[in-house]
N, C-alpha and C positions, 0 to 999 in steps of 0.2 A: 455382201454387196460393197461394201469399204472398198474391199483386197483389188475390187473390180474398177475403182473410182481413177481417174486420169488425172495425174497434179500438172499442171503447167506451170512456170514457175517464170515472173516477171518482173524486171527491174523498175518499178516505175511506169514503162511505155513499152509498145510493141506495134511493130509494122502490122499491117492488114496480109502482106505474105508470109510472114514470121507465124501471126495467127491465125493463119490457114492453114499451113502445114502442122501446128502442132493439135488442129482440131480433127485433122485428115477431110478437111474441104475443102473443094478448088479455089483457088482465088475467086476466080468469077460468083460462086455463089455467095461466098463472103463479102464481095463487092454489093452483090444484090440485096445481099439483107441489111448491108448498110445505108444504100440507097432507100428503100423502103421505110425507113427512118429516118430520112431525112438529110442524108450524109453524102455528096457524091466525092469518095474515096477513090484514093489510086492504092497502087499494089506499093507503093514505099509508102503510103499515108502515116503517121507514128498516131496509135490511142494509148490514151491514159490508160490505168489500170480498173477506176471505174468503171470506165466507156465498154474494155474489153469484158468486164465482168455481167454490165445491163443486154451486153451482143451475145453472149453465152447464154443468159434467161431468155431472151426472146428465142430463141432459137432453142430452147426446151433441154439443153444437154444438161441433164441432171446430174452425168457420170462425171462432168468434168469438175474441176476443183482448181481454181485457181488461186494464186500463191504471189506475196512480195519477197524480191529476192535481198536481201540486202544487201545495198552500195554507201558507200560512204564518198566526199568530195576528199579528193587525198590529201588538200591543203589543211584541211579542218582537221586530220590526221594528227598534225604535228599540237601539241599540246605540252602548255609549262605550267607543271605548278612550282608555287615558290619557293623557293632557296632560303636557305638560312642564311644565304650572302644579300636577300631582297634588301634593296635600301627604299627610303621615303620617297614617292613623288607626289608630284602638284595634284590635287583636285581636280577631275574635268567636271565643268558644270554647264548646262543648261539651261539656256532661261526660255521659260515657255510659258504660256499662257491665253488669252483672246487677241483677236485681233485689235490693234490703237490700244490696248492697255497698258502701252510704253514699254516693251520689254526693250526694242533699238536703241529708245532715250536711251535706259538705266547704262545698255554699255555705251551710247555713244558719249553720256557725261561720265562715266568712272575710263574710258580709252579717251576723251578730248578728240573724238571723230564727229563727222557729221552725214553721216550715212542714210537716217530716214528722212532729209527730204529730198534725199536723190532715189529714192525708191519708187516705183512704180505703183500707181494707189496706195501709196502711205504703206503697204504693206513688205513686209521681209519676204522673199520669193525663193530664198536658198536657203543649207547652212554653212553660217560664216563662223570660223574661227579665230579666234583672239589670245593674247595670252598679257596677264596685270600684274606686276608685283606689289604686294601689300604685304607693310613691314617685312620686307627682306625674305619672300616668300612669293613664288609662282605660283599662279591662277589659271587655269584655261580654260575658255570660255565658249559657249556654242551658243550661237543665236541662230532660233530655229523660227519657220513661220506661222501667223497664228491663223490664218484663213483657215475655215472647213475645207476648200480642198489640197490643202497640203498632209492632210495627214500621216499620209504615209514618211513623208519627207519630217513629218514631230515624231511619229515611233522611233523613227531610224534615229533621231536627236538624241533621245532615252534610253535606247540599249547601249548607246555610246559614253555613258557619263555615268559619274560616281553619286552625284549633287544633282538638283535640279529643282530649279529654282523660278517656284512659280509665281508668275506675275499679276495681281490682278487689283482692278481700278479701285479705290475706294470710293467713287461717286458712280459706279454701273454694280459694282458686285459679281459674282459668277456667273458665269456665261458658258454656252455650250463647250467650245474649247478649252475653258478653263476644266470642266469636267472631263474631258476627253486628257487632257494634259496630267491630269490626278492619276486617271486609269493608268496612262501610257507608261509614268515616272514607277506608280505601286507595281505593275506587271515586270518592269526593269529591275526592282528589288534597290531603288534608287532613295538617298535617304534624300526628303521633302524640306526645304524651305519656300515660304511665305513672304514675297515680297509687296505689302500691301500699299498699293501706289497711287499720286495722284493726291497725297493728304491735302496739298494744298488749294485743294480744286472747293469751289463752293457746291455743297451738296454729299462733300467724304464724309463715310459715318465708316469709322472703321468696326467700329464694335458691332453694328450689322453686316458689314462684309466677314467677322470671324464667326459671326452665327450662322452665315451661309456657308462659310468654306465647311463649317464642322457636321452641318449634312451631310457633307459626304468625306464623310470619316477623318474629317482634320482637323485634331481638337487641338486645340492652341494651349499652349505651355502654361499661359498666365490661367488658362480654364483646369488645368489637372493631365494636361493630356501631354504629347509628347512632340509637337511641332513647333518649330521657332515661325513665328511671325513679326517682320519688322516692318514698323511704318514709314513711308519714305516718299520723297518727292525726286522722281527721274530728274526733271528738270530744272528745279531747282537746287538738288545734292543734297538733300537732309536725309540724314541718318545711313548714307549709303560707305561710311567707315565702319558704323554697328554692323552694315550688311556684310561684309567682307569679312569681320569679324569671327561673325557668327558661321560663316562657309566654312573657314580657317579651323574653328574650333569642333565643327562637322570632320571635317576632312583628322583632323588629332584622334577623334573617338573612334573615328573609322580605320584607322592606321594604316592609310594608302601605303604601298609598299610593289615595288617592281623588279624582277630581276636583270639587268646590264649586261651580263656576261653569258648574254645565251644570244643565240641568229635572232635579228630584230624582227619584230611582228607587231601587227595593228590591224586599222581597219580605213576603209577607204571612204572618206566625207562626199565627195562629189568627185565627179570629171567630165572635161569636155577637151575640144578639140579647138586649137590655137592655129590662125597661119604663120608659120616660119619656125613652130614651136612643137606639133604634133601635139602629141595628147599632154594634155596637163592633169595631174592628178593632186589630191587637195587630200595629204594622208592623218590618220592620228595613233601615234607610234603608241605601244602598250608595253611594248618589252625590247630590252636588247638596246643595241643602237646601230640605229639608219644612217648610212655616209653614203656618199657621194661617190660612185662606179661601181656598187653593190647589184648585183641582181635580186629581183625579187619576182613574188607569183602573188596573182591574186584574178581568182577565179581563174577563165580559159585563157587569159593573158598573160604576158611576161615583161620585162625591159630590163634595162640596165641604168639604171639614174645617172642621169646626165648634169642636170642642174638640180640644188634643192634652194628653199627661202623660205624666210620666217612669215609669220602675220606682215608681218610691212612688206615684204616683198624684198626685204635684203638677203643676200646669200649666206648658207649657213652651210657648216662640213659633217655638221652629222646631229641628229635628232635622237633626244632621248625622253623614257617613257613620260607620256602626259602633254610630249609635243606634239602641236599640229603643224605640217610644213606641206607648202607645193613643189612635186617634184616635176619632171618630163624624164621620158625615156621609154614609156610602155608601149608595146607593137600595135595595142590597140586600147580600146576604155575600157577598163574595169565597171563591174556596176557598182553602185554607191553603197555600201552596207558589205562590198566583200572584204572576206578578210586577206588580207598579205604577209606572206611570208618571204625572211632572206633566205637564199641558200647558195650553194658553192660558187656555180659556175653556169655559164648558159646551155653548157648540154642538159644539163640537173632542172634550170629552169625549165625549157623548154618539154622535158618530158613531162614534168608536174602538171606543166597548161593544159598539154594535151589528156593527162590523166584525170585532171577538172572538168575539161573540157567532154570528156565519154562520163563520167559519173550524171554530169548536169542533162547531156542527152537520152540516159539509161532514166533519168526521173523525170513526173510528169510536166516538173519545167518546158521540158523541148516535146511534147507531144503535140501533134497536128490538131487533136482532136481530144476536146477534155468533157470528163461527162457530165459538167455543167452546158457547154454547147450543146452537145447530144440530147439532154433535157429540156433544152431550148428550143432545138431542132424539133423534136418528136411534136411540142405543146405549140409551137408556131402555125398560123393559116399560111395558107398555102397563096395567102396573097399581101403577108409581109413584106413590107416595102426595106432595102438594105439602104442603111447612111453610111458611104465608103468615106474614109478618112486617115491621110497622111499628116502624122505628128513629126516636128521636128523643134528642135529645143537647143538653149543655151548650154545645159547638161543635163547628164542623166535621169538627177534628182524630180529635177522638172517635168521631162518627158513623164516620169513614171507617172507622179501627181496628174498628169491633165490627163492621161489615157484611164487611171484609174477612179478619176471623177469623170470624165465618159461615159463609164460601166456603171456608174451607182443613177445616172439621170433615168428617171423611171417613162420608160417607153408604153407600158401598157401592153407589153408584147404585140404592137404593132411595127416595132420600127427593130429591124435589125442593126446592130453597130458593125464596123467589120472595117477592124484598126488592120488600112494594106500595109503599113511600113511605120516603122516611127527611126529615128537615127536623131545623131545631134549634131549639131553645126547649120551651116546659112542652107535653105532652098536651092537645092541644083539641078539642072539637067534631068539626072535617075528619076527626082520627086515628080516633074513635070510630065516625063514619059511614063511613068507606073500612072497617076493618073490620068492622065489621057484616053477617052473614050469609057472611062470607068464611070461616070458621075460622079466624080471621086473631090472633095475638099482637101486642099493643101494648108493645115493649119500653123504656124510657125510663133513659138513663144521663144521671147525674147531673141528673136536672132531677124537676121535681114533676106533681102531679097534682091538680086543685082539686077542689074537695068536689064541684060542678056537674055533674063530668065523672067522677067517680067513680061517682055517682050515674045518670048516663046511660050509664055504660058496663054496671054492675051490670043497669041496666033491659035493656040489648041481649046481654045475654049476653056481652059483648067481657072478654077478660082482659087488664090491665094490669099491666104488671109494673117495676117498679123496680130499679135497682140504681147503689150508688154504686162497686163492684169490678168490673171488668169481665170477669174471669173466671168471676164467681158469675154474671154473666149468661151466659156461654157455658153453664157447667153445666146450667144451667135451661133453654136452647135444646135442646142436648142431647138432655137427659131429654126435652121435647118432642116433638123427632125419634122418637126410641124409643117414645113413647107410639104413633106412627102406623104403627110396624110391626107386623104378623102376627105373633101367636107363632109356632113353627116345632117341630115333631117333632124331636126328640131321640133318637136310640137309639144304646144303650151294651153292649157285650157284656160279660158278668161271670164267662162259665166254660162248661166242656163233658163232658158226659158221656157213658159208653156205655152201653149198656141189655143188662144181662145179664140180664132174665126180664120176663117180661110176664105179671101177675096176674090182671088182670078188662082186658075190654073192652065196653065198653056205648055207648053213642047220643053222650051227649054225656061222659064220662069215661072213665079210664085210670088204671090202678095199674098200674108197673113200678118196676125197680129198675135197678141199675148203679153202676159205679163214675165218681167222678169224675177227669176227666183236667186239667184246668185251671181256675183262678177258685173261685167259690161257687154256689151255687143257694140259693136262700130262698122261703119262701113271696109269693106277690103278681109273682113274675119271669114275662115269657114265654121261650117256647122255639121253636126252629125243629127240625121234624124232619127230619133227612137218612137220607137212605139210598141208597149207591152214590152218592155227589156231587148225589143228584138230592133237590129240597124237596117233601116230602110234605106239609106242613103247620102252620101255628102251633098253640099248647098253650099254656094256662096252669096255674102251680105251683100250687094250691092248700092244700097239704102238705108239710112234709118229714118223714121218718123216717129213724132211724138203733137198730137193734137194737129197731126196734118199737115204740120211743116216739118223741114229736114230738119235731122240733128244730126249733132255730130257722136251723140253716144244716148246710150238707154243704160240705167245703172238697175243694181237690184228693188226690188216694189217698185219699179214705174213699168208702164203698161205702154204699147205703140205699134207700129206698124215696120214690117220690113218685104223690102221688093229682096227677092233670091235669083239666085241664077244655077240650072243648074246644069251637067254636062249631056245626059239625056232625063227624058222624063219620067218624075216619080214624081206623087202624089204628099203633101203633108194635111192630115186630118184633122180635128179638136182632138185637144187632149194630148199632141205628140208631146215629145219634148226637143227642143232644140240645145244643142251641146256645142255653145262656140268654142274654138281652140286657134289660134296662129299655127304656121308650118311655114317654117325658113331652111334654107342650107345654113349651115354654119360652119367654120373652118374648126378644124378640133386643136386641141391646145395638148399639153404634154404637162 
């Protein structure tokens, strides 16, 4: 039976007519059964290789066998290890930790900047590179952000550094992202410093801030264990020479080392798009060295470096390992985390892009349809409301962060997400027409909106929305979500009573009495009648009395009178029991 088994064999992803033909069925039926799942495909649609493999089981083909083909990106190809020519270079460090637990201070007092209070809610929103000489020795620096939803923008901070240098309050103690920043630096195989901050604040207890950090696995040097922790005050500058120090003497034991004399390569911090300037890229060179008319690749992009600049923004003629510099000259954005390579000439460049560029499309990256969706699709009602939404961003980094805390806002499988476009730079035209008639959100972090396009969005009903904190846009996402839910019936029981006499019965009313056994009854409540376990009918209060004048409530052990109303006539006898309960709409929340 083996001999007899079908291998298909796929890169990653595959067209719905690619896996038609290799199943020997028509497109159209393979359209159908994706359709019945929730999926309306076209004949170029791209599925994961999941997605293709849950389409194969439904479909009961047992003979078939499906297979990943191996691809590699051909930039990632090129690989150095090091020379016995590697000479020394600088440390890259990271400072990471919670949000407000001073990681901006520490460098804007050891750089003499003044960065966090031009920041948008107090918080860092990119990562910024820096570089400090301390005693006649290079430093380079990465300040990463400490918000929950940047994370992905703090791993990328971590796989990029040798050091990483955790910050945290000594009057708060650990905090979620400081645990999250522990993980991020241990999975990077990144040696850990402790910078314990804020000593001078009323309420620092550093010695329970090293009992907390050593939960989770950071035992402090002065306890037996194997982490430097330094006490320190960002803004006041104590102990932040011991800090540098101790990096310096990290960086000796670790014997950073790079090789010069080989095509320069790195990795790419951030990028965005400039007017008069095109794409600006924000690189941190690893090897080799980076000059100025060199080509380079990274990812499906290419360029020729036109201009490069240090951290200040002055010009520099060539970058070497452990530097961070902005260059200009790529055809388009790189994504943030890729890596780049030099190489000869632009015909050399240009093939590599495009040979990145078929690897990235052959992997589930570039798939139409991944079988997370497809899982989502199948378990969705059929009367999930979709929240359309266009992202646009100051850079890369950014976009990814707000689309990727999107996806973690728990919907309740009510509310579909369905990110139409994300791109970076200001609100244009495209943004306004793609949504347009979509019920579509145009959401923009950190970037602008021209009068032109305000004006034509107003005209098309499109909503645009701004923000320079990334959380206040999630809020507003949110709230969105929620605006597309049905409100939803509420009902609340409030008390029960037994019916010791029954006064008048008529068509559509009832007067009896009884005592209360649990909760209240008030006027405006309904009730359920029981009698024997069994539901005779709803009532509503219209009434209460107690000793023959109105009240406004009967509580439990008091006995009294209620007038009912009911929609047609039913009977309540001795002995029922009356079950009050409220029943409201209420708007449902996320």
């Amino acid at each position: 039976m083996d001999e007899q088994k079908k291998v298909i064999q796929i890169a990653g992803s595959i067209t719905v007519d690619e896996l038609a033909k290799a199943l020997g069925l028509s497109v159209t039926s393979l359209i159908g059964e994706l359709f019945k799942n929730g999926i309306v495909a076209t004949i170029n649609q791209r599925l994961d290789f999941e997605t293709a493999s849950i389409i194969i089981d439904e479909l009961g083909m047992e003979n078939v066998v499906l297979e990943r083909k191996n691809t590699a990106t051909k930039t990632s190809d090129i690989r150095h290890e090091l020379s016995d020519k590697a000479i020394a270079r600088p440390p890259v460090v990271a400072v990471m930790g919670h949000v407000d637990h001073g990681k901006t201070t520490l460098l804007d007092t050891l750089l003499g900047k003044k960065t966090a209070e031009g920041e948008a809610g107090g918080i860092t929103q990119h990562i910024s590179a820096y570089q400090l000489k301390h005693e006649d020795r290079w430093i380079t620096f990465l300040d990463t952000p400490g918000h929950e939803a940047f994370a992905a923008i703090r791993q990328h901070g971590a796989m990029l550094t040798d050091i990483v240098v955790i910050v945290v309050a000594a009057d708060d103690g650990v905090k979620p992202q400081t645990v999250e920043a522990i993980k991020f630096a241990q999975s990077a195989n990144a040696k850990i410093i402790v910078a314990i901050n804020k000593i001078d604040r009323e309420g620092a207890d550093v010695p329970r801030t090293m009992a907390d950090l050593s939960q989770h696995g950071l035992q402090p040097e002065e306890w037996g264990g194997d982490i430097v922790m330094v006490p320190i005050s960002a803004k006041v500058g104590t102990n932040l020479d011991k800090l540098l120090d101790m990096i310096l003497l990290t960086a000796d034991i670790e014997e950073l080392k790079a090789d010069v004399d080989i095509p320069a390569e790195g990795l790419v911090i951030e990028s965005h798009m400039e007017t008069g300037r095109g794409s600006v890229v924000n690189l941190l060179v690893t090897g080799g060295e980076l000059k100025v008319g060199e080509y380079i690749v990274a990812g499906s992009t290419y360029g020729k470096i036109r201009t490069m600049l240090d951290w200040r923004g002055k010009p520099k003629g060539k970058a070497t390992p452990s530097i961070p510099v902005t260059i200009t000259g790529f055809k388009d954005l790189p994504s943030f985390g890729d890596r780049f390579v030099e190489v000869a000439d632009e015909k050399t460049a240009r093939k590599m892009s495009l040979l990145n560029a078929q690897a990235m499309a052959d992997e589930s990256a570039s798939a139409n349809v991944t079988s997370t969706d497809l899982l989502r699709m199948m378990n969705t009602a059929d009367n999930s409301k979709v929240f359309n939404v266009i992202i646009k961003g100051d850079v890369l980094g950014s976009v990814t962060s707000v689309v990727d805390s999107l996806k973690l806002i728990d919907t309740k499988g009510e509310i579909t997400l369905n990110i139409v476009s994300t791109g970076v730079g200001d609100i244009n035209e495209n943004d306004v027409y793609m949504a347009a008639g979509e019920n579509t959100v145009v959401y923009g972090f950190n970037v602008s909106v021209p009068i032109n396009i305000s004006k034509m969005a107003a005209r098309d009903g499109v909503p645009i929305k701004t923000y320079k904190v990334i959380y206040e846009l999630l809020d507003d996402a949110k709230h969105e979500m929620e605006n597309l839910l049905d409100a939803e019936v509420v009902e609340e029981d409030q008390g029960e009573m037994k019916i010791k006499g029954v006064f008048r019965t008529e068509k559509t009313s009832i007067i009896a009495g009884g005592e209360m056994l649990t909760g209240v009854v008030k006027p405006g409540m309904l009730a359920r009648v029981i009698r024997d376990k069994t539901y005779i009918g709803e009532v509503e209060v219209t009434s209460v009395q107690k000793e023959k004048m109105d009240v406004k409530e009967l509580a439990a052990g008091e006995t009294g009178g209620l007038a009912l109303k009911t929609e047609h006539k039913i009977t309540v006898e001795l002995n029922d029991r009356l079950k009050f309960f409220t029943r409201e709409m209420k708007k449902k929340t996320l």
